[in-house]
RODO-2510 file (C-alpha; in nm, 4 decimals, decimal comma):
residues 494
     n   res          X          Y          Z
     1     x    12,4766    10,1669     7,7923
     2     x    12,7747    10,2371     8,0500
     3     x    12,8677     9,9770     8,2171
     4     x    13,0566     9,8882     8,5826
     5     x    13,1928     9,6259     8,8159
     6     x    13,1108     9,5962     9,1463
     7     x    13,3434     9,2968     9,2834
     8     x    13,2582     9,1567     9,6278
     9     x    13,5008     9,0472     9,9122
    10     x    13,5369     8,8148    10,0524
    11     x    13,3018     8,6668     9,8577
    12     x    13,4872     8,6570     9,5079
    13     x    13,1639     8,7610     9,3057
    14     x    13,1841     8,9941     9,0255
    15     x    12,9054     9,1922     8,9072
    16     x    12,8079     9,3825     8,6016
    17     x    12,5492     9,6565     8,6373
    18     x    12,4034     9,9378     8,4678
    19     x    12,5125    10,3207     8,5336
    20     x    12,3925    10,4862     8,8238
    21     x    12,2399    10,1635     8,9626
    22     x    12,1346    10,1261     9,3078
    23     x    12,3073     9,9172     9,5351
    24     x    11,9946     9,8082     9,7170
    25     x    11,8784     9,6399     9,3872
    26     x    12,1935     9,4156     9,3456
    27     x    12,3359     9,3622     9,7043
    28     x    12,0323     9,2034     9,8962
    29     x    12,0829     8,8599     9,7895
    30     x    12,3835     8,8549     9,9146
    31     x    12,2904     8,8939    10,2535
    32     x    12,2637     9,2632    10,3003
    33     x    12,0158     9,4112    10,5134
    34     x    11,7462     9,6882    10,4269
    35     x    11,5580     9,6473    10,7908
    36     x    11,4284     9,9735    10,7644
    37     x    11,3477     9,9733    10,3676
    38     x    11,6084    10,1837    10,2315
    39     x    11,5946    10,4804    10,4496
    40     x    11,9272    10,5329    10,6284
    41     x    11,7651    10,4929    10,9522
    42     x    11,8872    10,1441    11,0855
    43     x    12,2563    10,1173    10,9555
    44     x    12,2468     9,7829    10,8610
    45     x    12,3359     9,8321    10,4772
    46     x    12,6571     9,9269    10,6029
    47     x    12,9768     9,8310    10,3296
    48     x    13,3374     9,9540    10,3052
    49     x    13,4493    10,0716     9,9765
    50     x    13,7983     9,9260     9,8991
    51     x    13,8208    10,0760     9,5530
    52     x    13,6778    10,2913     9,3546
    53     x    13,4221    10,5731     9,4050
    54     x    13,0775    10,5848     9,5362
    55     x    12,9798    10,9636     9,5682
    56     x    12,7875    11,0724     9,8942
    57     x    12,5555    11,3533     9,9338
    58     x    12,5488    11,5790    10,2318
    59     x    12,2487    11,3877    10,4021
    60     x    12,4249    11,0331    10,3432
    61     x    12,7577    11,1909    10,5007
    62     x    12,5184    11,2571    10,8112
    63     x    12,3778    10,8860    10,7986
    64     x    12,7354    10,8029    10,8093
    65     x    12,8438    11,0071    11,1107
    66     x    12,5403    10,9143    11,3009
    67     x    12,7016    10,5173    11,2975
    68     x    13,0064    10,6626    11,3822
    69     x    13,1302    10,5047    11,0166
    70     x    13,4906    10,6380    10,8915
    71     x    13,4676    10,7868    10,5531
    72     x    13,5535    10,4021    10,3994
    73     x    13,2252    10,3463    10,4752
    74     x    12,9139    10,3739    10,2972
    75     x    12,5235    10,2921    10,3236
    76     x    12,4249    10,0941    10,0439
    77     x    12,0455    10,1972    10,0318
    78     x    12,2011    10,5282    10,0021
    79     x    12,4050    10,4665     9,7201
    80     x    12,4746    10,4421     9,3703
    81     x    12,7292    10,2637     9,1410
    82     x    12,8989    10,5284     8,9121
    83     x    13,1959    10,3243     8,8305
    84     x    13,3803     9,9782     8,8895
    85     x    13,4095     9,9354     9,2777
    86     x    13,5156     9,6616     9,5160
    87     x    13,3240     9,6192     9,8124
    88     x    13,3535     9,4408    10,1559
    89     x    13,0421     9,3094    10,2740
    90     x    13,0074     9,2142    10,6724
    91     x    12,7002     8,9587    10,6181
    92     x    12,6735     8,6861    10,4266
    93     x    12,6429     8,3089    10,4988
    94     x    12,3036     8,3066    10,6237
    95     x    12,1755     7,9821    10,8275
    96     x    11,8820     7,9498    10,6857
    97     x    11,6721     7,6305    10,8690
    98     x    11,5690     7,3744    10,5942
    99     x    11,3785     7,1293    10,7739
   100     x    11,4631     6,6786    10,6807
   101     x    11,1887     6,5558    10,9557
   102     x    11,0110     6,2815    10,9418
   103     x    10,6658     6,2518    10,9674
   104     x    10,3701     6,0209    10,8287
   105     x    10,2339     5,9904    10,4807
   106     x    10,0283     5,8046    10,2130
   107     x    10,2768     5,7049     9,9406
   108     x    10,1705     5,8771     9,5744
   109     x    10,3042     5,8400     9,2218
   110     x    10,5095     6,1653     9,1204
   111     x    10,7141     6,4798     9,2838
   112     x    10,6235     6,7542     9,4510
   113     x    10,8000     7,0773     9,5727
   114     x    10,6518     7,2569     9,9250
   115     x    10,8014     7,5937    10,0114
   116     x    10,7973     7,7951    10,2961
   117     x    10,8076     8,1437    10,1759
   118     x    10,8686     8,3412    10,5138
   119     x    10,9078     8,7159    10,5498
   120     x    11,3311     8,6833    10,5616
   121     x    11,4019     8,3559    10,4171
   122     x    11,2287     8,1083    10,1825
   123     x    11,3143     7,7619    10,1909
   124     x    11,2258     7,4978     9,9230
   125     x    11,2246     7,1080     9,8749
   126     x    11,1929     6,8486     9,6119
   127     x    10,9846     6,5232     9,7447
   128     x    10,9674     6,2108     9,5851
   129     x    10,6211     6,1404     9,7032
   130     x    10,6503     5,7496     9,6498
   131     x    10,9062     5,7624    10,0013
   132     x    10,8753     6,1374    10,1073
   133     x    11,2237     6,1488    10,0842
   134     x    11,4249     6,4971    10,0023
   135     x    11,5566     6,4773     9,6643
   136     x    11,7218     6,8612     9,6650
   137     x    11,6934     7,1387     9,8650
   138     x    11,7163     7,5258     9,7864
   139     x    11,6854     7,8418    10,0634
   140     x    11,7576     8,1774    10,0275
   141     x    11,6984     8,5440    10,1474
   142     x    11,3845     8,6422    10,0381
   143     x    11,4450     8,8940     9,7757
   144     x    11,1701     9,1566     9,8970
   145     x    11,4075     9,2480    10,1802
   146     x    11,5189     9,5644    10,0112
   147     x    11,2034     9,6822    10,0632
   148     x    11,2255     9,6388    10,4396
   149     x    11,2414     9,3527    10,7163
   150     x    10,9194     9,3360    10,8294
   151     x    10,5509     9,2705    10,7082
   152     x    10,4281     9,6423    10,7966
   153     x    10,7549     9,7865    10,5712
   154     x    10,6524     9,5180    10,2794
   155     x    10,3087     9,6687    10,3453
   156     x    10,4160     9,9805    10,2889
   157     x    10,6230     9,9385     9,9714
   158     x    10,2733     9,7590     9,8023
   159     x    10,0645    10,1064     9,9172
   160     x    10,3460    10,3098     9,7776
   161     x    10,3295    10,1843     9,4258
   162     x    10,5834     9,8807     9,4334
   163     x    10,3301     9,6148     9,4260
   164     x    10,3899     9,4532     9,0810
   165     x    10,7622     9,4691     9,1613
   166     x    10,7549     9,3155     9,5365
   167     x    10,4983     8,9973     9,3501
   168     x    10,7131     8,9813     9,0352
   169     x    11,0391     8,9907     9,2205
   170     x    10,9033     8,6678     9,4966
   171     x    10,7547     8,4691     9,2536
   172     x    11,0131     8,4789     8,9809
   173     x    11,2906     8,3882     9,2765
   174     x    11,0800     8,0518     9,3500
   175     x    11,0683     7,9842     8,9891
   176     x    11,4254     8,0138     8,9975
   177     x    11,4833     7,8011     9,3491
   178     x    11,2798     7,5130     9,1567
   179     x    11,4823     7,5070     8,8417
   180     x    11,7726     7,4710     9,0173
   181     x    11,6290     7,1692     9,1622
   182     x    11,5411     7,0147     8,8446
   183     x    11,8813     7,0470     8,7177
   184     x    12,0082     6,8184     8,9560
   185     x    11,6617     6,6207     8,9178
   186     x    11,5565     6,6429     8,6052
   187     x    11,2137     6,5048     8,6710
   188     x    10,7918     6,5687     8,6014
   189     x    10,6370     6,8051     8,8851
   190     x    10,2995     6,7022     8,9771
   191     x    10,2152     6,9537     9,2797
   192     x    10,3765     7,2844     9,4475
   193     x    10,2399     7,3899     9,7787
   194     x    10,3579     7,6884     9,9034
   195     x    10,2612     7,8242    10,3003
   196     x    10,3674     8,1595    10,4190
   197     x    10,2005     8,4378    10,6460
   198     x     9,9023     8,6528    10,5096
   199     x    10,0798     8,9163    10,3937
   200     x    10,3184     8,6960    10,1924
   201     x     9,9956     8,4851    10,0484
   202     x     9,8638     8,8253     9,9470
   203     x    10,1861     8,9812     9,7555
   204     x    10,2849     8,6518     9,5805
   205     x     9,9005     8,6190     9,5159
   206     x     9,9168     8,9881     9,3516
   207     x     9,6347     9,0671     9,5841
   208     x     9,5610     9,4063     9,7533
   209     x     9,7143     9,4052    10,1449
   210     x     9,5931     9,7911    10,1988
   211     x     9,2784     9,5795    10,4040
   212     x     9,5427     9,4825    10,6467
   213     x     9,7072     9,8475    10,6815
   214     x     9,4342    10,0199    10,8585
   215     x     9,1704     9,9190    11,1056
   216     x     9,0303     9,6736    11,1493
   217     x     9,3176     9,4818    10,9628
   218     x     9,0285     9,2487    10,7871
   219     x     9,0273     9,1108    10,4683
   220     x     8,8190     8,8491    10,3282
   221     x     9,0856     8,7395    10,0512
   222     x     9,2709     8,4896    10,2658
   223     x     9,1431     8,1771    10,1313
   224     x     9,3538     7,9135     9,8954
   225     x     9,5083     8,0782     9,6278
   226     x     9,5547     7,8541     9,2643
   227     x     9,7729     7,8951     9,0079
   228     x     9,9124     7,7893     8,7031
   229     x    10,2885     7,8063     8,6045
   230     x    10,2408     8,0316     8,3489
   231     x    10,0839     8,3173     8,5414
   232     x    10,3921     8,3083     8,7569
   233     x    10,6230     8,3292     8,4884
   234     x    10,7428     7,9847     8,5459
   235     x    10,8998     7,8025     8,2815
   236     x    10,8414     7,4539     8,3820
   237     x    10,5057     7,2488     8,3625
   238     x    10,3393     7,1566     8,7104
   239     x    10,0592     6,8632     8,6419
   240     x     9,8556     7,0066     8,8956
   241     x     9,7684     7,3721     8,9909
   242     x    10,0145     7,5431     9,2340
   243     x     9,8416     7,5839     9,5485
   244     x     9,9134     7,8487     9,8059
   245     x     9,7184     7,7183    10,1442
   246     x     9,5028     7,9739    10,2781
   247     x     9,5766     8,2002    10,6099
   248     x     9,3775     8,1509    10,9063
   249     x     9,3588     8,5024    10,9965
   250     x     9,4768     8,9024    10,9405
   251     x     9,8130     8,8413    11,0357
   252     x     9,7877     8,4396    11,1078
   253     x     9,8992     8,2607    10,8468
   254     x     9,9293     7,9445    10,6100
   255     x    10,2437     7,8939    10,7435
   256     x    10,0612     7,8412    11,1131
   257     x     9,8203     7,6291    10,9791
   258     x    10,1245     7,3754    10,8457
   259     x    10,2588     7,4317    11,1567
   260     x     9,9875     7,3103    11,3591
   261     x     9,9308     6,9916    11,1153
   262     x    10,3159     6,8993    11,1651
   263     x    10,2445     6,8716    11,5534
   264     x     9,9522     6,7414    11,5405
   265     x     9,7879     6,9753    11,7899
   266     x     9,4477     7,0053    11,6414
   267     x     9,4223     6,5922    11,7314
   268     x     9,5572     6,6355    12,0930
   269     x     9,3754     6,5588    12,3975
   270     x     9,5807     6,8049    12,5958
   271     x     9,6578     7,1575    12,5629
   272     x     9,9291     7,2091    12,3520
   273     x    10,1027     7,5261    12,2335
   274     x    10,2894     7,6108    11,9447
   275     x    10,5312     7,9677    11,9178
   276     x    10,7170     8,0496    11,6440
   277     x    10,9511     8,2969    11,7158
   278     x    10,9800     8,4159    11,3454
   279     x    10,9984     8,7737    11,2066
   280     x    10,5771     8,7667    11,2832
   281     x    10,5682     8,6099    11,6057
   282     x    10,3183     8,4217    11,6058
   283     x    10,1398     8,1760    11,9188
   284     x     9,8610     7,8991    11,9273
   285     x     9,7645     7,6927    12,2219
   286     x     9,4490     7,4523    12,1437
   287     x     9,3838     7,0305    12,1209
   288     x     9,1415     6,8399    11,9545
   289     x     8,8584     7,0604    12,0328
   290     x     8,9533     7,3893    12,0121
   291     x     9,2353     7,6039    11,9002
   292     x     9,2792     7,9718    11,9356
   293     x     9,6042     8,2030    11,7826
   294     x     9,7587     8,5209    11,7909
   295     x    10,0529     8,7466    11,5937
   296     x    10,2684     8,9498    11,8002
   297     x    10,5451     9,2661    11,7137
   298     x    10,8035     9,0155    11,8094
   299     x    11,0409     8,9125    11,5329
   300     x    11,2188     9,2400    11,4817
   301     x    11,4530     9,2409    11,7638
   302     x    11,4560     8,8375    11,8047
   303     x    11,5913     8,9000    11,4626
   304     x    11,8564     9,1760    11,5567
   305     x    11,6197     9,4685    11,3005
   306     x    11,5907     9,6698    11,6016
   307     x    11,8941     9,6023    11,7889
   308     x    12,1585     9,8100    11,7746
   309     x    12,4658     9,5350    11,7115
   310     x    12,1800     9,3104    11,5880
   311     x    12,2469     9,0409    11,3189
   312     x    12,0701     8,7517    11,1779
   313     x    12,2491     8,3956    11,2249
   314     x    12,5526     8,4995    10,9906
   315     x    12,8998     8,4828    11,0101
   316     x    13,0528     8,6505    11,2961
   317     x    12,7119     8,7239    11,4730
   318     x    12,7357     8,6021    11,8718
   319     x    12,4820     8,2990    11,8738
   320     x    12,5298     8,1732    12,2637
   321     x    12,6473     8,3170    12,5729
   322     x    12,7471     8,1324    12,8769
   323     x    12,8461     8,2281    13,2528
   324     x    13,1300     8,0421    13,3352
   325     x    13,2963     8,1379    13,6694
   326     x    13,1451     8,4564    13,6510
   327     x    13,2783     8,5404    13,3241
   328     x    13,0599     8,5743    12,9651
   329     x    13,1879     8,3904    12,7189
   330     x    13,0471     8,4072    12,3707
   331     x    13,0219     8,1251    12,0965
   332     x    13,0388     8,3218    11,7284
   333     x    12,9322     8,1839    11,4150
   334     x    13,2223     8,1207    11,1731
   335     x    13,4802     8,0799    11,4388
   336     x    13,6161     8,4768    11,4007
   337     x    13,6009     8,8147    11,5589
   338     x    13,2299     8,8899    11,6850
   339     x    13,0511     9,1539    11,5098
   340     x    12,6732     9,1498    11,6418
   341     x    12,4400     8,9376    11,8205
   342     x    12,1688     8,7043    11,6697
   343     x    11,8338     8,6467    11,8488
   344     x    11,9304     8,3804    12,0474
   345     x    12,2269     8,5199    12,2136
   346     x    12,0393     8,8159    12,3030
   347     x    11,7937     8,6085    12,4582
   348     x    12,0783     8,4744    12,6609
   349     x    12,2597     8,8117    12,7568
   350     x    11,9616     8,9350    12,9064
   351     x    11,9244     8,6292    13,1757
   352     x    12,2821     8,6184    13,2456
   353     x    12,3068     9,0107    13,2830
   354     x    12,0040     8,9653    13,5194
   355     x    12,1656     8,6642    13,7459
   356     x    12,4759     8,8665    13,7442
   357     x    12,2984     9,1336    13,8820
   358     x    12,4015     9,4302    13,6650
   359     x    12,0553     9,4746    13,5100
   360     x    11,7206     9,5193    13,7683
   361     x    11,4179     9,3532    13,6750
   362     x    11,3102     9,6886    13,4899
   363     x    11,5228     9,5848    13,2844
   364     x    11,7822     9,9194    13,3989
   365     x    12,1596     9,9051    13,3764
   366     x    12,2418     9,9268    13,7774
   367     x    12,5678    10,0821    13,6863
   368     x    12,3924    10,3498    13,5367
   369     x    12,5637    10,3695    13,2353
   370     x    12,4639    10,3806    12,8323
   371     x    12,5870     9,9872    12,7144
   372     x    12,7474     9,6767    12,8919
   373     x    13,0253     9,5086    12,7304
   374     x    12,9508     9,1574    12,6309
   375     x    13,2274     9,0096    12,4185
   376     x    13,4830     9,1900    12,1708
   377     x    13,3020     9,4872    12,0480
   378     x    12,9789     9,4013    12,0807
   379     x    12,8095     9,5673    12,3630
   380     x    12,4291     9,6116    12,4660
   381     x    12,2823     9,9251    12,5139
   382     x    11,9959    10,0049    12,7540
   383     x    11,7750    10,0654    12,4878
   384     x    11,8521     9,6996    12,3318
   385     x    11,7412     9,5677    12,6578
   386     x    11,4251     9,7639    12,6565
   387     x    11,3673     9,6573    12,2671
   388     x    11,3993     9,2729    12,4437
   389     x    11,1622     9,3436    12,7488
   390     x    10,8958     9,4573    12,4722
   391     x    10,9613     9,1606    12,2278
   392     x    10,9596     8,8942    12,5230
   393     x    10,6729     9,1299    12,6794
   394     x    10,4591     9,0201    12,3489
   395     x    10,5206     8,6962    12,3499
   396     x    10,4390     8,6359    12,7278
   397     x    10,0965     8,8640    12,7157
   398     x    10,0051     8,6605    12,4069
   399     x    10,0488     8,3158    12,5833
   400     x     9,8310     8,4660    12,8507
   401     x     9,5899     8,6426    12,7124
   402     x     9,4960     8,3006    12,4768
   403     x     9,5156     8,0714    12,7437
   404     x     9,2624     8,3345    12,9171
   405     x     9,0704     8,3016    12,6303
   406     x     9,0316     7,9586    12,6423
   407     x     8,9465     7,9220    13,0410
   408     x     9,2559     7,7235    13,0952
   409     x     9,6121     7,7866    13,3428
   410     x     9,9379     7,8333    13,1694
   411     x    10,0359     7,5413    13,4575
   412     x     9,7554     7,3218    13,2217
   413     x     9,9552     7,3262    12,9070
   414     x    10,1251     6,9838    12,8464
   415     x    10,3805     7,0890    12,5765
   416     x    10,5093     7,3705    12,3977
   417     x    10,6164     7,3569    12,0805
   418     x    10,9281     7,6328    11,9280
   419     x    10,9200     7,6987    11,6010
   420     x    11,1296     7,9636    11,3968
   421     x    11,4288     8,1479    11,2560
   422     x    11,5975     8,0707    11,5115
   423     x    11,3939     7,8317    11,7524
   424     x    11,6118     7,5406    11,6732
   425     x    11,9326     7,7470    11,8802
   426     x    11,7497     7,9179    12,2141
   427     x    11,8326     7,8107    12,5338
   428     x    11,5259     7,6970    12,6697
   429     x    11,5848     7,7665    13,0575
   430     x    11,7156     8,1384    12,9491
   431     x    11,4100     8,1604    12,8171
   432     x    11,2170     8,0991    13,0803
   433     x    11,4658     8,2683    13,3565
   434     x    11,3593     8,6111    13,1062
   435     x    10,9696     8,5458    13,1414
   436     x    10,8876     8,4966    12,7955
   437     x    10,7550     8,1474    12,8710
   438     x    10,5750     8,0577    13,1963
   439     x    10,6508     7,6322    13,1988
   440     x    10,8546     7,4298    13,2773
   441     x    11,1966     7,3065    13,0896
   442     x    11,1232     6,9929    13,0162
   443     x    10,7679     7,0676    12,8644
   444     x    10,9414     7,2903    12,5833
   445     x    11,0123     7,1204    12,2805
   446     x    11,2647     7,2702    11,9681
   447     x    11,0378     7,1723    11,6727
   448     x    11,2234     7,2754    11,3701
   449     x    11,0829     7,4397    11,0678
   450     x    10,7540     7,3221    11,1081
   451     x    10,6178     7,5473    10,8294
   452     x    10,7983     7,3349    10,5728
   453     x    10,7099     7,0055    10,7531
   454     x    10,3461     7,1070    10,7567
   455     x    10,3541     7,1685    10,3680
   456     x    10,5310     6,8837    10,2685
   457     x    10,2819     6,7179    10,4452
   458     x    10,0013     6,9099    10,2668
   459     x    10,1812     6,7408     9,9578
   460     x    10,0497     6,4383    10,1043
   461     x     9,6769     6,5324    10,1407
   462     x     9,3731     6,6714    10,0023
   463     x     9,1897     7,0221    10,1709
   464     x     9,0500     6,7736    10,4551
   465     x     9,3123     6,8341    10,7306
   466     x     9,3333     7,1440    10,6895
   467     x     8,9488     7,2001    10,6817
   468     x     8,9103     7,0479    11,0002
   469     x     9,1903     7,2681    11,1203
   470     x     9,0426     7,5611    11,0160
   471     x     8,7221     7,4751    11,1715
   472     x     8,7791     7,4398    11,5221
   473     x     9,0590     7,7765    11,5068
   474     x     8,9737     8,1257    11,6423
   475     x     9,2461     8,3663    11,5388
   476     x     9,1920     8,6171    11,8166
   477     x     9,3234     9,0257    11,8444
   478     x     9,5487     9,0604    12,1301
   479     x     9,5030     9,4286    12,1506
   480     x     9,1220     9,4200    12,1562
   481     x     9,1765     9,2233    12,5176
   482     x     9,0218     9,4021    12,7691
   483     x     9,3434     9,3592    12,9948
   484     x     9,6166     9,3281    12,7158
   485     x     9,7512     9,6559    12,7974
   486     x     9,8141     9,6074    13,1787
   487     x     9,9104     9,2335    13,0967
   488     x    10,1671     9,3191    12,8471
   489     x    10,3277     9,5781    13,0906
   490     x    10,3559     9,3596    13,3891
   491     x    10,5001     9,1033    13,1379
   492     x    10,8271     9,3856    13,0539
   493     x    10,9291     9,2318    13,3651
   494     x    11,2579     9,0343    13,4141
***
């Protein structure tokens, strides 16, 4: 069989690949973007072609024009590899939050791994359970990404006929994350806990998610999932079965439930909230007694899929902005030339573009024109800003609407919790100057990846924490809310 090179700059890799191979199966893991799932709508495959052919059809010439892309240019998802190439990619580097809290435990005899398989990144850890400490740590770009960004795209690709491709392809890369731990601790596994959302549970689960593609977006098939090494084509021994914690509801899941162990809101005597600001935005408010949650359409544009310079936290994205003497000035990652922006600087153009005055609270540009220049190339558009006002919009309607649901003032919530992607790097009085959370500054906490905190402390347990948990949480529709509509449109606002 014909083979070709593809080297990659600047990263000095070299691979060797089959004839006519697709670039989308080789390049996403190292940290190119398929938001859209491969169809030429979103850009964000982009690469320049330094040497070396890759042949474009008429339609993919038309993709290119439409990013205003010279003919160096090419779309990966639309592309094959007919020969040895060398390729620049724009994206790599990925900040990927691996979570060293502390937190409380029972020492045990043995190791255990917990993973946090999210919809973009998965992050694992080796614990010595005798001190909880962190023995090795392992994160990457969650391989399914070629198959989209987001849950409803990985939905998609299952009901399309990829299912045994988009399980094998997740559970063989956390095989592969946990053998590279053992090499540099060669040592006996006794438990693996993994916590993710539902959809995730389902797909590494090899379950059916076409429940959760049409209404009502039920299934009952949410509970723990069990396995044995074997079955996942792992080639190490586990002494216990590897647990996957169950979801609490449609589009609530496992990874909320950790979440709400690590901050302990389920044994609070005061309201407490918890957001993650993830690629499934999800929001709980509850204490000791009662606990209700929500998932909102937020991650995409927190996470720069449907903004037009968007970027994750990479190299070269814009990751702070600042008004200093009425001038922007923009903090890049890497130190060099700005390409994008990252969720958190977009949260901060938006309330410094509003102080300055040259956006209105509708979130228009008052100059009336298309973009506003922010720092080097990277400009906002109007329709970025609207993207914002609807992501913000769903995270402020789903704060009220749940403390509605539980009889209580957004004023009555003692702390709020941030969890995320990119939670760790928000300024928190930007985000409140943009509406997306009614408090005040000093009741909003940065909480870390408390996904992986809550499942290394599930390493630490039996099922009885997270039974109680489970017992005393509603998970609750936003859009069945009588008011959600009218609630989510006067929360656009700026």
């Amino acid at each position: 069989m014909i083979k070709h090179s593809i080297r990659l700059h600047p990263l000095g890799k070299e691979l060797l690949v089959n004839d006519q191979t697709p670039l989308i199966d080789v390049l996403h893991e190292f940290g190119i973007e398929f938001p859209c799932g491969g169809k030429g709508t979103c850009g964000k495959c982009k690469v320049r072609l330094l040497a070396g052919e890759v042949e474009t059809t008429v339609t993919h010439q038309q993709k290119l024009g439409k990013f205003g892309l010279s003919p160096d240019w090419r779309l990966a998802c639309f592309s094959q590899c007919t020969s040895d190439i060398t390729l620049e990619i724009e994206q790599f580097n990925h900040l990927i939050l691996a979570d060293e809290s502390e937190f409380g435990f029972q020492p045990q005899q043995g190791y255990g791994i917990a993973i946090d398989l999210g919809t973009t990144t998965v992050v694992a850890q080796l614990i010595d359970l005798s001190s909880a400490k962190v023995l090795a740590v392992e994160t990457m770009l969650n391989p399914q990404v070629k198959f989209g960004a987001n849950l409803i795209s990985r939905i998609q690709a299952c009901l399309d006929g990829n299912s045994p491709e988009i399980t094998r392809i997740i559970r063989s890369a956390t095989g592969t994350m946990i053998e590279l731990m053992l090499k540099k601790h060669p040592v006996e596994i006794h438990k693996v806990i993994l916590v993710g959302n539902s959809i995730m549970q389902l797909i590494f689960s090899n379950c059916d998610v076409s429940p959760l593609s049409m209404y009502p977006f039920k299934t009952d098939n949410l509970g723990m999932k069990t396995f044995d090494p074997e079955e996942l084509g792992w080639s190490f021994q586990v002494k216990d079965k590897v647990k996957f914690y169950p979801s609490i509801g449609s589009f609530v899941g496992s990874d909320i439930l950790a979440g709400i162990a690590a901050t302990g809101i389920h044994q609070k005597e005061n309201y407490t909230a918890l957001i993650d600001l993830g690629t499934n935005g999800e929001i709980v408010i509850g204490n000791k007694n009662q606990i209700v949650c929500a998932s909102t359409a937020a991650g995409p544009a927190f996470e720069g899929a449907s903004i037009s310079m968007g970027m994750r936290a990479v190299s070269g994205a814009i990751s702070s902005l600042n008004l200093v003497e009425e001038k922007i000035e923009a903090i890049v990652i890497g130190n060099t030339a700005p390409k994008g922006i990252c969720g958190s600087a977009l949260i901060d153009a938006v309330a410094i573009l509003y102080k300055m005055e040259l956006i209105g609270m509708f979130g228009e540009i008052n100059s009336g024109e298309s973009q506003i220049h922010l720092s080097g190339k990277v400009s906002l558009t109007q329709k970025d800003i609207n993207e914002f006002q609807l992501a913000k919009a769903a995270i402020a309607a789903g704060l009220t609407i749940l403390a509605k649901n539980l009889s209580v003032e957004l004023s009555e919530i003692e702390t709020i919790y941030i969890a995320g992607g990119f939670g760790n790097y928000i300024n928190i009085g930007n985000v409140i100057a943009t509406g997306m959370i009614e408090s005040q500054e000093e009741r909003i906490h940065k909480m870390g990846n408390t996904a992986l905190i809550g499942a290394k402390m599930f390493l630490f347990s039996d099922s009885t924490i997270t039974n109680a948990i489970l017992a005393k949480t509603r998970h609750i529709n936003l859009e069945g809310h009588p008011n959600f509509q009218d609630i989510y449109v006067d929360k656009m606002l700026l």
